[in-house]
Structure formats: C-alpha cells, structure tokens
C-alpha positions as CSV (number, residue, x, y, z in Angstrom):
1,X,-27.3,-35.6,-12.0
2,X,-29.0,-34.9,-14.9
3,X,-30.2,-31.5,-16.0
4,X,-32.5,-30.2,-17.9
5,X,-32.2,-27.6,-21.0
6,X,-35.5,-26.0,-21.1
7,X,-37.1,-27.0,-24.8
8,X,-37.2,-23.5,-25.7
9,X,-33.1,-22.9,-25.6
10,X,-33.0,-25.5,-28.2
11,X,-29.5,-26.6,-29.5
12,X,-25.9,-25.6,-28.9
13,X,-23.2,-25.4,-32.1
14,X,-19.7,-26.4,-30.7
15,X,-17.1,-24.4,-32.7
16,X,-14.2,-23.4,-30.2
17,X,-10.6,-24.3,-29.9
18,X,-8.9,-26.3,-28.6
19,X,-10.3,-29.4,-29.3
20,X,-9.9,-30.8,-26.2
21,X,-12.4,-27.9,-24.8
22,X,-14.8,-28.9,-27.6
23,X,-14.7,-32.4,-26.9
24,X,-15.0,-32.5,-23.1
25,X,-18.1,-29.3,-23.3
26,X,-19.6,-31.7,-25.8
27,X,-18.9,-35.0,-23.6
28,X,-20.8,-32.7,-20.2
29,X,-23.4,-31.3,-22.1
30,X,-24.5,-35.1,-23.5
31,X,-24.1,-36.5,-19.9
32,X,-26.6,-33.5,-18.4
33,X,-28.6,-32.6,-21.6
34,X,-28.6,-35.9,-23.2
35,X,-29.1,-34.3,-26.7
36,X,-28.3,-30.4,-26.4
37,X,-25.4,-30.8,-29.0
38,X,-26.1,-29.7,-32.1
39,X,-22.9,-30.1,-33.9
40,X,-18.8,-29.7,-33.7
41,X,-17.3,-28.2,-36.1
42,X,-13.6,-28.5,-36.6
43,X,-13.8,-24.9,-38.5
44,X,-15.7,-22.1,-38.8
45,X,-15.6,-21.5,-42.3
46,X,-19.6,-22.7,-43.1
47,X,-20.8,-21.1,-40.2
48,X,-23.7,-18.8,-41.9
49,X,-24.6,-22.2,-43.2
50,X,-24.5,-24.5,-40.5
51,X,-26.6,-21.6,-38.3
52,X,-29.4,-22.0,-41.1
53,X,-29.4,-25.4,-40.9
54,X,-29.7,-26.4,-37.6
55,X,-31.0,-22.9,-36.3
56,X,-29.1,-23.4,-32.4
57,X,-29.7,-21.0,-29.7
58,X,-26.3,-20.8,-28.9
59,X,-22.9,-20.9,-30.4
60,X,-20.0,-21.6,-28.8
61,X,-16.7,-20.0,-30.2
62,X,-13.2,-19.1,-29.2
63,X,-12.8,-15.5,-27.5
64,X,-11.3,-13.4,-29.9
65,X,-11.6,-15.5,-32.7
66,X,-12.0,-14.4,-36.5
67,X,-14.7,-11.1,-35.2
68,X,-16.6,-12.3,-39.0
69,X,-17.5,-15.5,-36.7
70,X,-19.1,-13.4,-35.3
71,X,-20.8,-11.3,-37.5
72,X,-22.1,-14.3,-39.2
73,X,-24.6,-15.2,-36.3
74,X,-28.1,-14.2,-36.2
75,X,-29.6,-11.9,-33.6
76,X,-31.8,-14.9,-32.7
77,X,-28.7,-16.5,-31.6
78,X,-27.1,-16.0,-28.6
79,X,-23.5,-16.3,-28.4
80,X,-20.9,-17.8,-25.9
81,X,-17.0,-16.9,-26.4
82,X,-14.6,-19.0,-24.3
83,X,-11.0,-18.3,-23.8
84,X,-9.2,-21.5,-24.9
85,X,-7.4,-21.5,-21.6
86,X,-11.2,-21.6,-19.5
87,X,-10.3,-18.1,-17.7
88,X,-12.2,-15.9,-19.5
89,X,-15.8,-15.9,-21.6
90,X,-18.2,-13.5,-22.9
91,X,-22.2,-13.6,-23.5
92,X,-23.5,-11.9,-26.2
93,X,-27.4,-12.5,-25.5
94,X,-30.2,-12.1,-27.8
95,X,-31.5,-9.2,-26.4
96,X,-28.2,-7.7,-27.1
97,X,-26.7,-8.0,-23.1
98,X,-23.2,-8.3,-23.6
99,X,-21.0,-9.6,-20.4
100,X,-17.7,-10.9,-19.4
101,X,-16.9,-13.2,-16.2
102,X,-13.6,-14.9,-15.1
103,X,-12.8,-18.0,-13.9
104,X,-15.7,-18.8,-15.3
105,X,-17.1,-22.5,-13.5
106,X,-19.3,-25.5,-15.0
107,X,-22.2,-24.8,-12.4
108,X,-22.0,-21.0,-14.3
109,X,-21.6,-22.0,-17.6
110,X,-24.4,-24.3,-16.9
111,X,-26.6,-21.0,-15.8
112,X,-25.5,-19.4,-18.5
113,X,-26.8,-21.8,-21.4
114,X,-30.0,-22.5,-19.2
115,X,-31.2,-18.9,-19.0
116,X,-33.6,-16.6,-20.7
C-alpha cells in the first residue's frame, strides 16, 4: 500500500547505524514514499553540509550518537534518533517537542515522519 508523505515534510537524510537499519528504512520508505529519500550517508562527518544542500525535514541518526550530530542540524529540521537495536527512538520536532517511545513499530514510525 502505498503512502503518502505530505509535500510539505519534504525529504528524509538517512545517517544511522547499522547499515542494515539504514538500508531496509531506506528500502520501506522508497516502496511507500516512492522518493522521500534524500540521501545515506555512510558518516556523519559532512553533515552541516549535506543539511544545506539538500535542506530535508528530517534526519535520521543513531541514538546517542556523536551529540555534535546533533548540534549540527537546523531548528527547521526535525530530528529522528533510532537505537541501532530498533527498541528505543527519540523525536526532536521543530517546534522543539522532544519524546521518547519504545518498541517503537513501522505503522509509528510511519506517523511520526508523516506528522506536523
């Protein structure tokens, strides 16, 4: 079933380990989205960078990874943190919500990346 990412959320930038988690996120969000993958990135280290470029509205990380990940991304972005295990993520939003949810399922995560 495909569905859709509202125009408005724009892009997602893939940069979480492992990169099985990567790939298969990536692999689901082309079968559902079609196009909602901006990039994956191997590394982190031209974040700042690829943010200006490609201007996502999310960015998906590792929890806990490097915090100046982190404190590269815009307040325009908002910001996904998955535990490389899939048990725990967090959602820093633009308007500056931060949350946490366990066990966290692909009908949530889809929620997640398709809300305001």
């Amino acid at each position: 079933m495909k569905r859709n990412l509202h125009a408005a959320h724009g892009s997602i930038i893939l940069a979480n380990e492992p990169p099985l988690l990567r790939e298969l996120l990536a692999y689901t969000f082309e079968r559902f989205w079609g196009d909602g993958v901006a990039l994956q990135m191997q590394t982190s280290s031209d974040l700042a960078e690829t943010i200006d470029t490609y201007q996502p509205t999310w960015l998906i990380l590792t929890l806990d990874s490097d915090k100046t990940d982190r404190e590269k991304t815009a307040s325009s972005l908002n910001v996904l943190e998955l535990a490389p295990d899939g048990q725990m993520a967090r959602v820093k939003r633009t308007t500056g919500i931060e949350e946490e949810q366990e066990n966290l399922t692909l009908e949530e995560l889809f929620q997640i990346l398709e809300s305001d």
